[in-house]
C-alpha positions in Angstrom: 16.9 14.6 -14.0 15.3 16.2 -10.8 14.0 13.7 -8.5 10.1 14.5 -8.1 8.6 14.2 -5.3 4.9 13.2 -5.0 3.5 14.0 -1.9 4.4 17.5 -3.8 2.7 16.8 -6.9 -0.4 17.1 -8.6 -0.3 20.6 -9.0 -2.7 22.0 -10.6 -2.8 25.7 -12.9 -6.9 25.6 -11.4 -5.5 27.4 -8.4 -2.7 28.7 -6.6 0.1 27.0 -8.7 2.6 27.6 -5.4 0.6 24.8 -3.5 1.8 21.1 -4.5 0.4 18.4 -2.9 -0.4 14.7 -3.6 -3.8 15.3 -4.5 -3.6 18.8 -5.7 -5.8 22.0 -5.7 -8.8 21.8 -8.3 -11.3 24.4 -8.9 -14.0 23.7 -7.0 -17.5 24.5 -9.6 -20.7 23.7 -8.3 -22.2 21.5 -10.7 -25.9 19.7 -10.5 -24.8 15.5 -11.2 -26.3 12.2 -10.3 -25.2 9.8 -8.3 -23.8 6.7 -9.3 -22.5 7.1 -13.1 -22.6 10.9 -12.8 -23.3 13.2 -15.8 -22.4 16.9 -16.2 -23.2 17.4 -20.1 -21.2 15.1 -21.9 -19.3 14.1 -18.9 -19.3 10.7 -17.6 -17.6 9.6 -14.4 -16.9 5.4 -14.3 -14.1 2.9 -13.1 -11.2 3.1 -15.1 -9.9 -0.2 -16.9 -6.7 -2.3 -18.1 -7.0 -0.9 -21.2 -7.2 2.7 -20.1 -3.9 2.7 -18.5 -1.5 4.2 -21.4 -4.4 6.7 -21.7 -4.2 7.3 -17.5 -0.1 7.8 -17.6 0.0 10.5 -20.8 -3.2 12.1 -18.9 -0.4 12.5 -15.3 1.8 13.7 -18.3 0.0 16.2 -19.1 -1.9 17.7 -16.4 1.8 17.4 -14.1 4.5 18.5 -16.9 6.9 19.2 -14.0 6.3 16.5 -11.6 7.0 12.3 -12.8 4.1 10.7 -11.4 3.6 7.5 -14.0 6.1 5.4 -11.6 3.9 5.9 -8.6 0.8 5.7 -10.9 1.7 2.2 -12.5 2.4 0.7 -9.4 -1.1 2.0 -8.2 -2.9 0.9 -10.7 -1.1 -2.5 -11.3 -3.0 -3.7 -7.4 -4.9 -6.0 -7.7 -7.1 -5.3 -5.0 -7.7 -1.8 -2.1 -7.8 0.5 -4.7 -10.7 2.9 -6.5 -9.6 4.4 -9.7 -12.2 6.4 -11.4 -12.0 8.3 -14.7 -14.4 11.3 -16.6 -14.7 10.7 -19.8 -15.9 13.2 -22.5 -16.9 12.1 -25.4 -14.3 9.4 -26.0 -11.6 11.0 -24.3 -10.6 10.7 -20.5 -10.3 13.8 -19.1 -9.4 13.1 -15.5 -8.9 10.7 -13.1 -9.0 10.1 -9.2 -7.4 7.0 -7.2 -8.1 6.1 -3.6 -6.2 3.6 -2.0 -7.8 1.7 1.1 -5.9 1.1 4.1 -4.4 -2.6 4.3 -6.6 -3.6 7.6 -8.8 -6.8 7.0 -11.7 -4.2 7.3 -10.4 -1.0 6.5 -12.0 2.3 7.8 -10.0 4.6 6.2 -8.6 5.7 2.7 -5.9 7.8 0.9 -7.1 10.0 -2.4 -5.1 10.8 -4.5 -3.3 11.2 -7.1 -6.3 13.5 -9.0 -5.6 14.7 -12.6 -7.8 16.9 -15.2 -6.3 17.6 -18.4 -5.3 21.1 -18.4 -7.8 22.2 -21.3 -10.8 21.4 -19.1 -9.9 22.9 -15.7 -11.5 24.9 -14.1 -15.0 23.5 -14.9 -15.3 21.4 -11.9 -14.4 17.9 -12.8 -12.1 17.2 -10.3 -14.7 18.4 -7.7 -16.9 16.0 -9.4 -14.3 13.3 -8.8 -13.5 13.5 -5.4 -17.3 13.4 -4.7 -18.3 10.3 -6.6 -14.9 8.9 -5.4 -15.7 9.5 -1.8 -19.6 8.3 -2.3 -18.4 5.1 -3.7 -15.9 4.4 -1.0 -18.9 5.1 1.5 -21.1 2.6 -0.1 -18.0 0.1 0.6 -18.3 0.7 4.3 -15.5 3.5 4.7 -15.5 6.1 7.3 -13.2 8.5 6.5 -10.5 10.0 3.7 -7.5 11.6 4.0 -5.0 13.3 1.7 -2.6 15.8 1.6 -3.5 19.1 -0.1 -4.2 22.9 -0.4 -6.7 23.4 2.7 -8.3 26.2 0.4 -9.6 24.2 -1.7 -10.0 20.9 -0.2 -12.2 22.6 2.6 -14.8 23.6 0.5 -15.4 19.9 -0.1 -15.4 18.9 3.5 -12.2 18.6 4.8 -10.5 19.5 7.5 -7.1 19.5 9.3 -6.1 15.5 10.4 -4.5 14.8 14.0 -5.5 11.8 14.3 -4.2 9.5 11.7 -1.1 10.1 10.8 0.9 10.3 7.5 2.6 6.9 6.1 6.0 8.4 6.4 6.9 12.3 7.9 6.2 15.2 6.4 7.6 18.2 6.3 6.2 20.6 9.7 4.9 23.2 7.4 2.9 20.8 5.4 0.9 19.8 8.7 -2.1 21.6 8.0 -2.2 20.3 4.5 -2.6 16.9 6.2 -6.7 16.7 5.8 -9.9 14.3 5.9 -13.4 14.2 5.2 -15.6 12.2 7.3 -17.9 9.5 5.7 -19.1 8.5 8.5 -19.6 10.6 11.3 -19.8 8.8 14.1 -16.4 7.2 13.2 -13.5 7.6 15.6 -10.1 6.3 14.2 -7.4 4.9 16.4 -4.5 7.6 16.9 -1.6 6.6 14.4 0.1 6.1 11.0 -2.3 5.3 7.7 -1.8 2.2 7.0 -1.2 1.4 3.3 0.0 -0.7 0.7 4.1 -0.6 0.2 3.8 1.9 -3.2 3.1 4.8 -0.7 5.6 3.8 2.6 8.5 5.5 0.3 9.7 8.7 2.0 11.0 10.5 -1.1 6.6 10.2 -1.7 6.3 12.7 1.4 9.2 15.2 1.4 
């Protein structure tokens, strides 16, 4: 079996399928929602539970057929504490799901989204936009300033990020991938120190970011 790489996952068929990154491009649909539990139709947006777990790994399954993500998606969601896991829900089915995982400082400033999954069937109707935006609304309740991931700057720039040279990645990445290297400000008055994200042991593996 291939060794998968997940700072090249997540790639989704919403966009440019030759972009792989660990949050993955998402088709960005402006949709009217609420804040707090968020509604688009049917569509309900709400922290994910124990008992949602099986139902989290088939969803990486599915949306990611060529990329294993479950190992680094267990270990995520098996923390007991730094990390925001949010599902949409249609219906009674889970149709996607975001993770953020804060940085390992007493008060952390900073967070890492991703991995970010929607069921192939319901792409390209903006849920994962939808995600990503109560994700990043709930972490700036908490008190965090700023989120970073690595993905397709097409699409991640239409929901407010930009290039990162400040904080760096947990391990090195690849020079072309540079630009790829994003945030979104929370808070923008926030300055972070220069240097590496720090971050809970799951995501200090190098195979994660090559």
């Amino acid at each position: 079996m291939a060794k998968k790489k997940a700072a090249r996952s997540n790639a989704s068929p919403d966009l440019d399928a030759t972009w792989k990154g660990p949050c993955g491009p998402f088709f960005v649909s402006h949709q009217m929602f609420e804040r707090g539990l968020m509604t688009r139709n049917d569509l309900s947006i709400l922290p994910s539970q124990k008992t949602d777990q099986d139902a989290l790994l088939e969803l990486c399954r599915t949306a990611f057929p060529a990329e294993d993500l479950t190992g680094l998606l267990s270990e995520l969601l098996a923390l007991e504490q730094g990390v925001l896991s949010l599902i949409a829900r249609q219906g009674d089915q889970i149709v996607g799901h975001v993770i953020l995982t804060l940085e390992t400082r007493s008060s952390p400033d900073l967070a890492l989204l991703g991995p970010l999954a929607v069921v192939p069937h319901v792409q390209r109707q903006g849920i994962g936009t939808v995600l990503v935006e109560e994700g990043c609304a709930r972490l700036a309740e908490q008190g965090i300033k700023r989120v970073c991931l690595l993905g397709d700057p097409a699409y991640y720039g239409r929901l407010g990020f930009v290039q990162e040279t400040a904080v760096q990645t947990p391990c090195p990445i690849p020079s072309e991938w540079v630009i790829a290297w994003q945030f979104r400000a929370l808070d923008s008055s926030f300055s972070p120190a220069p240097g590496p994200l720090a971050l809970p042991s799951v995501w200090l593996k190098p195979d994660y970011w090559v």
